[in-house]
C-alpha positions as CSV (number, residue, x, y, z in Angstrom):
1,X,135.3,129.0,76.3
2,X,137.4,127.9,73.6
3,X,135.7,126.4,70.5
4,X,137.0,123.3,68.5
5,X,139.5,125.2,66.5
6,X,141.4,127.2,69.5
7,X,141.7,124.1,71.4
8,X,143.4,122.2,68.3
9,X,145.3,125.7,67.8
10,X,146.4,126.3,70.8
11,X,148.1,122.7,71.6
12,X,149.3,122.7,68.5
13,X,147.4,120.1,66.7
14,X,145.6,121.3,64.1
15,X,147.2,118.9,61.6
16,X,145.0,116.3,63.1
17,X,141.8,117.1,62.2
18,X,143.2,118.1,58.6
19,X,144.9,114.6,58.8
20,X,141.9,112.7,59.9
21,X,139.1,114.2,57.5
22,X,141.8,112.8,55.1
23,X,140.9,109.5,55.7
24,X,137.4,110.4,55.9
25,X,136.6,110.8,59.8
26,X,137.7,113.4,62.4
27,X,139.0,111.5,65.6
28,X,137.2,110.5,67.6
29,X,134.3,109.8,65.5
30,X,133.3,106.7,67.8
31,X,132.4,106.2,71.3
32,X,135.6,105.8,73.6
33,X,136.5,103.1,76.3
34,X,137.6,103.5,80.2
35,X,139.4,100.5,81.3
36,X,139.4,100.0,84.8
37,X,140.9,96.8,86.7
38,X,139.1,97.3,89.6
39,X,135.1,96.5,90.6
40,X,132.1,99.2,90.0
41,X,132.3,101.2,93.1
42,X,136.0,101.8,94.6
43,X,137.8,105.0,94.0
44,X,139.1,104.2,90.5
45,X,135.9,103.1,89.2
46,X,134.5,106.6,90.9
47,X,136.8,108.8,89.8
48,X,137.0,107.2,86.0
49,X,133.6,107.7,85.8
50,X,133.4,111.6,87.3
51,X,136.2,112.6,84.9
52,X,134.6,110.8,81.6
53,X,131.4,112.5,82.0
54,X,133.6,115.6,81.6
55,X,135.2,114.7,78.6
56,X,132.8,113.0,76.6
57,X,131.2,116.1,75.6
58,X,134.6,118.0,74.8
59,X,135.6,114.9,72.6
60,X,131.9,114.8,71.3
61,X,131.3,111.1,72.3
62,X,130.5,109.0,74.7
63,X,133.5,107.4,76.8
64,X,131.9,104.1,78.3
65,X,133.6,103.5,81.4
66,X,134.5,99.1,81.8
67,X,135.5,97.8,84.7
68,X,137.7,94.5,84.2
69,X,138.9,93.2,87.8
70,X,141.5,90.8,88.1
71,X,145.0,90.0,89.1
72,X,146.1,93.3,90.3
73,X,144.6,94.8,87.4
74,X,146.6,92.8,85.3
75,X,143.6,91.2,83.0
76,X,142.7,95.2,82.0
77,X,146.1,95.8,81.6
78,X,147.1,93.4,78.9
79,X,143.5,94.3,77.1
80,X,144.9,97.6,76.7
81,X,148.5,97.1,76.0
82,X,147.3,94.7,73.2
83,X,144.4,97.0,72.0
84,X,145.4,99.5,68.8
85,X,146.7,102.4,69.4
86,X,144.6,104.9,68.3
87,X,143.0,106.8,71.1
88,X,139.9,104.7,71.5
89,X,141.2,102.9,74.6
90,X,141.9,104.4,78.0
91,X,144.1,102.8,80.9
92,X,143.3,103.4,84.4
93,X,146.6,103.5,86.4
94,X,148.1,103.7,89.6
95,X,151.0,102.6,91.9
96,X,150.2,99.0,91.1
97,X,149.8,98.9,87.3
98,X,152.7,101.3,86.2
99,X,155.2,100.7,89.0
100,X,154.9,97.6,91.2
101,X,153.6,94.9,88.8
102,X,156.5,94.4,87.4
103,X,158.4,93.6,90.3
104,X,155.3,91.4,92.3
105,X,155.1,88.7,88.7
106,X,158.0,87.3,87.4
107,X,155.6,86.5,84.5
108,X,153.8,89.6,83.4
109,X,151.8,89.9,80.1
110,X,152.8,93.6,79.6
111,X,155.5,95.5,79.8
112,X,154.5,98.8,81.3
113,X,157.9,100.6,80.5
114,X,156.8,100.1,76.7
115,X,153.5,99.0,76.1
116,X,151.9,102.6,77.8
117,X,152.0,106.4,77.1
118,X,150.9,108.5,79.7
119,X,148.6,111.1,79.1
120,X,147.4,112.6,82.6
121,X,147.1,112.5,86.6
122,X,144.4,112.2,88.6
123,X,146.1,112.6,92.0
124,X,148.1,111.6,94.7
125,X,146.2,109.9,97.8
126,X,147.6,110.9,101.4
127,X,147.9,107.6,103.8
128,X,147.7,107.9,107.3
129,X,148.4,106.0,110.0
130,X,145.6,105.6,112.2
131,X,144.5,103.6,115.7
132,X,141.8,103.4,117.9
133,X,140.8,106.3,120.1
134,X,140.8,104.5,123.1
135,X,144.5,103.3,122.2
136,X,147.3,103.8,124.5
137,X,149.7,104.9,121.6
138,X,149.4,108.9,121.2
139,X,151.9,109.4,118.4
140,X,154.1,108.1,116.2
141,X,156.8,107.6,118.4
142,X,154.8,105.9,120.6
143,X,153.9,103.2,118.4
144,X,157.6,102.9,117.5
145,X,158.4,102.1,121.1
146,X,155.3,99.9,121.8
147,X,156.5,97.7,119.0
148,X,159.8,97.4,121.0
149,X,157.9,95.3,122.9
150,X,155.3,93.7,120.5
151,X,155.0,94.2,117.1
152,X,151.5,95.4,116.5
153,X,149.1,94.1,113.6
154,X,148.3,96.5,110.9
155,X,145.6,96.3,108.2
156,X,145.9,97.7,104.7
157,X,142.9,97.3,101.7
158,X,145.3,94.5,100.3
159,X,148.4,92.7,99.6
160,X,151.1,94.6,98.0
161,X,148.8,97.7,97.3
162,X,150.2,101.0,98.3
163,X,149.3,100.9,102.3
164,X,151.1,97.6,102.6
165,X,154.0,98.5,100.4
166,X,154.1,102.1,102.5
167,X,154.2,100.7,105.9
168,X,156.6,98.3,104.9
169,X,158.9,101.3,103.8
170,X,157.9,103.2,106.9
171,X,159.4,100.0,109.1
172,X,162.7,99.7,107.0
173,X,163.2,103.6,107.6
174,X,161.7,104.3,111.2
175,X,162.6,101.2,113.0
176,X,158.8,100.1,113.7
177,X,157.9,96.6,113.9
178,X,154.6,95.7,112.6
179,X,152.7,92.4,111.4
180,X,150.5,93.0,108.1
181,X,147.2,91.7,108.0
182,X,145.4,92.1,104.7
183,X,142.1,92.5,104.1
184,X,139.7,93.1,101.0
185,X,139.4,97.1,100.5
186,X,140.0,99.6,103.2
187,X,136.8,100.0,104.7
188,X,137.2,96.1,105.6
189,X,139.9,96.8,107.7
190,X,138.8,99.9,109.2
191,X,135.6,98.3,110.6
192,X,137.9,95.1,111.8
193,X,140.3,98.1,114.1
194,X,136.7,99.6,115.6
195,X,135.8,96.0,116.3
196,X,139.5,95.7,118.2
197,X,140.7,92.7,115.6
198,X,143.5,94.8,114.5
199,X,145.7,97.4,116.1
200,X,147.0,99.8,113.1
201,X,145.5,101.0,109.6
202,X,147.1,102.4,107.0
203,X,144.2,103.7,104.9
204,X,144.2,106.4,102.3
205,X,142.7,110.0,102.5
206,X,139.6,108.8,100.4
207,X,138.7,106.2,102.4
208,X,139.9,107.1,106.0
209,X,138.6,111.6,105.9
210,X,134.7,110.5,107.3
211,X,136.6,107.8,110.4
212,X,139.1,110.8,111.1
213,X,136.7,113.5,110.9
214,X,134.3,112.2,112.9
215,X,136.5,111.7,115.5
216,X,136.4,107.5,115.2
217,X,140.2,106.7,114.9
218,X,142.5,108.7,115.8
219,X,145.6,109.7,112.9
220,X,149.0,109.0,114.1
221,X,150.9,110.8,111.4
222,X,150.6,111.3,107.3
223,X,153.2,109.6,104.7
224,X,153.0,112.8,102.4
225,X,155.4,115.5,102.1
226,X,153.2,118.2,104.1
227,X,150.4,118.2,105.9
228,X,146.8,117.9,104.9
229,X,144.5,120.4,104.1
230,X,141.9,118.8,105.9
231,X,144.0,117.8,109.0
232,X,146.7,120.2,109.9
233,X,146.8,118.9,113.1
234,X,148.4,116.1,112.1
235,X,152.2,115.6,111.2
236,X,153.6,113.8,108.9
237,X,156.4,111.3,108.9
238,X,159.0,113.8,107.3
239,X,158.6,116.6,110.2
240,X,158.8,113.9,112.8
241,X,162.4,113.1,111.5
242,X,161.8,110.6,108.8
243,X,163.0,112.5,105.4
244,X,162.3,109.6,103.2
245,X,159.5,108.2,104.9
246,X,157.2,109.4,102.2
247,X,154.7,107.6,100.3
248,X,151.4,107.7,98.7
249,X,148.4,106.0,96.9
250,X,148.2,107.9,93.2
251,X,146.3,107.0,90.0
252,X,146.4,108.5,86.4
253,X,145.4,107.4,82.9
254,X,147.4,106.1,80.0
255,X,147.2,105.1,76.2
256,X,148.5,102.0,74.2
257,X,152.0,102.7,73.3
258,X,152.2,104.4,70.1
259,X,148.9,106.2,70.4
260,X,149.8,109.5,67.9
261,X,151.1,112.3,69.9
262,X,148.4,114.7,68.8
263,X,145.8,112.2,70.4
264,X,148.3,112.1,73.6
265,X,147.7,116.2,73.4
266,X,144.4,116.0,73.0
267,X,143.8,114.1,75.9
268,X,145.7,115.5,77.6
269,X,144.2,118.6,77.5
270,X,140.9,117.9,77.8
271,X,142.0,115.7,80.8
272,X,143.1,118.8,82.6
273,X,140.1,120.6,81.9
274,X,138.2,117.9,83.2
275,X,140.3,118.0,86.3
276,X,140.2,121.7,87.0
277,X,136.6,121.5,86.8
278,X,134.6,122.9,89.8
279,X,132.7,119.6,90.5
280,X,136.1,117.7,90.4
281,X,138.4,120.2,92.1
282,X,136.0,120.2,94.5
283,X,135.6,116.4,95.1
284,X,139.3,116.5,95.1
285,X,139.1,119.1,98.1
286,X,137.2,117.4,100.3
287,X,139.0,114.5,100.0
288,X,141.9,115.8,100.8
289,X,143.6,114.5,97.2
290,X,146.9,116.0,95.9
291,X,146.5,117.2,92.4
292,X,148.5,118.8,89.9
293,X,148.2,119.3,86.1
294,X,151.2,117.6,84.9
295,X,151.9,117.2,80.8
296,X,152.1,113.3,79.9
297,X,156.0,114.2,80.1
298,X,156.0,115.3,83.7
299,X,153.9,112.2,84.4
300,X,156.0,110.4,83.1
301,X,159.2,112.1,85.0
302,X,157.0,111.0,88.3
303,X,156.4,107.4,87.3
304,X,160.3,107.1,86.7
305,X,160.9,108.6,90.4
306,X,158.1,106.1,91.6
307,X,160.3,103.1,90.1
308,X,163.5,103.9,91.5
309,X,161.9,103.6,94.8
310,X,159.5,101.0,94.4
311,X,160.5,98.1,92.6
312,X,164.0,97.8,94.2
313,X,162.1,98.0,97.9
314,X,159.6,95.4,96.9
315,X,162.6,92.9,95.7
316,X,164.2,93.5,98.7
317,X,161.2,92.9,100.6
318,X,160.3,89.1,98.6
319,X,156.9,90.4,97.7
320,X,155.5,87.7,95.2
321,X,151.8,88.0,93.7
322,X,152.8,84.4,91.2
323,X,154.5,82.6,93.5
């Protein structure tokens, strides 16, 4: 295990403990915050709180973990682009924060192109398709033909979160026609398609691995680029002749703009270590979560991909969240 000064060594940053006990302190020499825009409980909240336990101890203090729901996140959001940037405050992201907000509000208090730094992913959450067992639609295809004839109902956790956006990408580029029903968090609407009320979900691997595994719905195809780990029996969207069908639910975490880049580095590294721990890995396994330790440049090289895709579709597509 490396000690204090290989880890500062080794990424290069060694001038920042010199340059801190100049001023008197070594950073961080005060508990940390974990923003999260979403309620205790959800797979944000979870995962913030799994990966700060690891880094506390690395940073040597505490990281209290606060969860700030509103708005699409939006009420965190601005609390952390307007909070100083010195490392003390963490942003949650995802899909919605970094890449669609912008395009739902036409009045947004942050910009998320300049108010955040990226310092590291968490990872990239498969969405399936899924339907009833009892269903007469086998496969994909199937449910592209049924539609021919009447446009099923589909559920997702929410308006404009990545399910809804991703099936409404799926219909532009496979020809299926589908009506959205939203509903408060996936599990809502994957009790509401056992109970019959709905005929599709789009849930995320998180969520939807026990009702899959267990045999309880039945997946129809995967939106990622290959197949899962966990269900290799099922194909995904690009093997069934739908190259850019591709789409996902991801999250990550960020810094106020103009955080020092040592502190990005720092993070950063201790991020990944939290990540490739055995207890997360794991977790991330069985799950069936994509992840990969990217540098906060190559996160931010994915976020850029994300918004060339994203923000034009949702224009296109009218979604407002402001009216």
């Amino acid at each position: 295990m490396l000690g204090r000064r290989e880890v500062l060594a080794g990424l290069g940053i060694a001038g920042l403990a010199t340059g801190a006990r100049a001023q008197g302190a070594a950073w961080p020499d005060r508990p940390l915050r974990w923003i999260v825009g979403y309620p205790p409980g959800g797979a944000s909240d979870a995962f913030a709180r799994l990966i700060a336990a690891q880094m506390g101890p690395r940073l040597g203090q505490n990281v209290v973990v606060e969860n700030r729901p509103g708005g699409g996140a939006v009420l965190a959001s601005e609390i952390v682009a307007r909070s100083p940037a010195d490392g003390y405050t963490w942003m949650h992201v995802d899909n919605g924060i970094l890449v669609y907000n912008p395009a739902l509000y036409a009045r947004l208090p942050y910009n998320p192109d300049r108010d955040f730094t990226g310092v590291g992913f968490i990872g990239r959450f498969p969405l399936f398709i899924v339907v009833r067992p009892d269903s007469p639609v086998r496969n994909f295809a199937g449910l592209v033909e049924a539609s021919k004839s009447r446009a099923p109902t589909y559920g997702t956790p929410a308006v404009a979160s990545p399910h809804h956006l991703a099936m409404e990408l799926v219909k532009r580029r496979t020809g299926l026609a589908a009506e959205h029903v939203p509903y408060r968090g996936g599990p809502a609407a994957m009790q509401d398609l056992l109970a019959g009320n709905v005929d599709v979900v789009v849930i995320d691997t998180a969520t939807g691995t026990p009702f899959i595994k267990d045999n309880r719905v039945r997946a129809l195809c995967v939106m990622s680029e290959a197949r899962s780990a966990l269900f290799p029996d099922v194909p995904t969207l690009r093997e069934l002749g739908h190259a850019e069908a591709v789409a996902y639910g991801w999250q990550g975490m960020s810094v106020p703009a103009g955080t020092p880049a040592p502190v990005v580095e720092r993070l950063a590294q201790e991020m990944v270590r939290a990540m490739t721990s055995a207890d997360i890995a794991k977790r991330l396994a069985d799950l069936g979560i994509e992840y990969q330790p990217w540098t906060p440049a190559q996160f931010a090289e994915f976020v850029q991909r994300e918004n060339a895709v994203w923000r034009p579709l949702i224009r296109e597509l009218g979604i407002r969240l402001d009216g």
